[in-house]
C-alpha positions in Angstrom: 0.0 0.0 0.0 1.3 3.6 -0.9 0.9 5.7 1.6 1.1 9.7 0.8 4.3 11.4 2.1 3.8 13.4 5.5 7.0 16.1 6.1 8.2 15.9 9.7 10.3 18.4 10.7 11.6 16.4 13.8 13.3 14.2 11.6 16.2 15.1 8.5 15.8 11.0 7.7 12.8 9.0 7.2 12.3 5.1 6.7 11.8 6.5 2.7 15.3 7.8 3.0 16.8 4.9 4.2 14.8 2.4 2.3 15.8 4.3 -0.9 20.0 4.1 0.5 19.3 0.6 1.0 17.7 0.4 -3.1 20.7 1.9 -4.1 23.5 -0.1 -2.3 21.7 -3.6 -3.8 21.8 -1.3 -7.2 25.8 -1.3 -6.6 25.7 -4.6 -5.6 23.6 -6.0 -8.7 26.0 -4.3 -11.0 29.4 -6.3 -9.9 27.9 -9.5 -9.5 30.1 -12.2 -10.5 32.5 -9.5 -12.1 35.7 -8.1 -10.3 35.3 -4.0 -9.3 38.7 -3.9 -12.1 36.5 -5.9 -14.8 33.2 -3.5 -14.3 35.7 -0.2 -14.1 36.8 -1.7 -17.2 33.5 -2.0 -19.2 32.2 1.4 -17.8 35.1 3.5 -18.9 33.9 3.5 -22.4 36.8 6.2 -23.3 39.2 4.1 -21.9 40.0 7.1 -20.0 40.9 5.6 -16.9 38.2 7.7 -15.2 34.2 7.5 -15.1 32.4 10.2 -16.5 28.8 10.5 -15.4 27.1 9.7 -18.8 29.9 6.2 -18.3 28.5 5.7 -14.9 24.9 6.2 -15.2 24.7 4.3 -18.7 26.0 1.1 -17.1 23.7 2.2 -13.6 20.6 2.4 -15.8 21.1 -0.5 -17.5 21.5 -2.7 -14.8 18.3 -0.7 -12.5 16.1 0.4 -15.1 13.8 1.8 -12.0 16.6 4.3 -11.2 16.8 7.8 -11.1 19.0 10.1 -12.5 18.5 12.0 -9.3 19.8 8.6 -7.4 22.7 8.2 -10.0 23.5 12.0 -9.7 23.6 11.6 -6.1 25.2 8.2 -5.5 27.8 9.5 -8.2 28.7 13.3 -6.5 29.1 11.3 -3.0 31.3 8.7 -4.4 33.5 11.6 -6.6 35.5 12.7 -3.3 37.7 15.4 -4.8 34.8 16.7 -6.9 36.6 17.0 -10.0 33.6 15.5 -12.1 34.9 12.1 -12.4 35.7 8.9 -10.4 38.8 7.3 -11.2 39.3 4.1 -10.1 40.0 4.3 -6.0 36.8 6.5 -6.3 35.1 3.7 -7.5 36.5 0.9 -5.4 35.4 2.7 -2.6 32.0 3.5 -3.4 31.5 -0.6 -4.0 33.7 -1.4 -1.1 30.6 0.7 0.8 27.6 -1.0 -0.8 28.8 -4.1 0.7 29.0 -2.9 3.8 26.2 -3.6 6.1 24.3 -0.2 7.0 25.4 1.9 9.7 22.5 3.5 10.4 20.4 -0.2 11.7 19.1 -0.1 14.6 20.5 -3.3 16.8 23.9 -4.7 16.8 26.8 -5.6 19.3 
């Protein structure tokens, strides 16, 4: 059931918020299964560039989650681009996968 979107002020995140962080870490994930981080690098730098462009990272993004946004590509690409130069070269990359497997941070529970 969809229910209609209520702001709160009390809270900056919602369960929408980290439902959608959740969506786009199994996004990352479905994208290198069963292929090394250096193989997928490899087919998304089209150029052969040695960097990812966005139009590189959203075309492979898109093809893998055809429900994605280019407001969720935007974003998950600007956070993983950590000197903000416009590309992710290859650490950039690693470490954005390196993060989608991690188990969220932000569950309640744990040790």
């Amino acid at each position: 059931s969809h229910q209609p979107q209520q702001p709160e002020a009390s809270s900056p995140r919602d369960s929408t918020e980290d439902s959608k962080i959740a969506d786009d870490k199994s996004s990352i994930r479905k994208m290198t299964d069963g292929k090394s981080t250096r193989s997928l690098f490899q087919q998304m730098d089209r150029d052969r560039s040695g960097t990812l462009d966005f139009t590189e990272f959203s075309t492979e993004f898109i093809r893998m989650n055809p429900s994605a946004t280019v407001m969720d590509m935007r974003e998950l690409f600007d956070g993983a681009d950590l000197d903000h130069n416009g590309l992710l070269d290859y650490s950039e990359f690693v470490r954005m996968i390196r993060a989608s497997q991690q188990p969220d941070q932000s569950s309640p529970g744990g040790p």
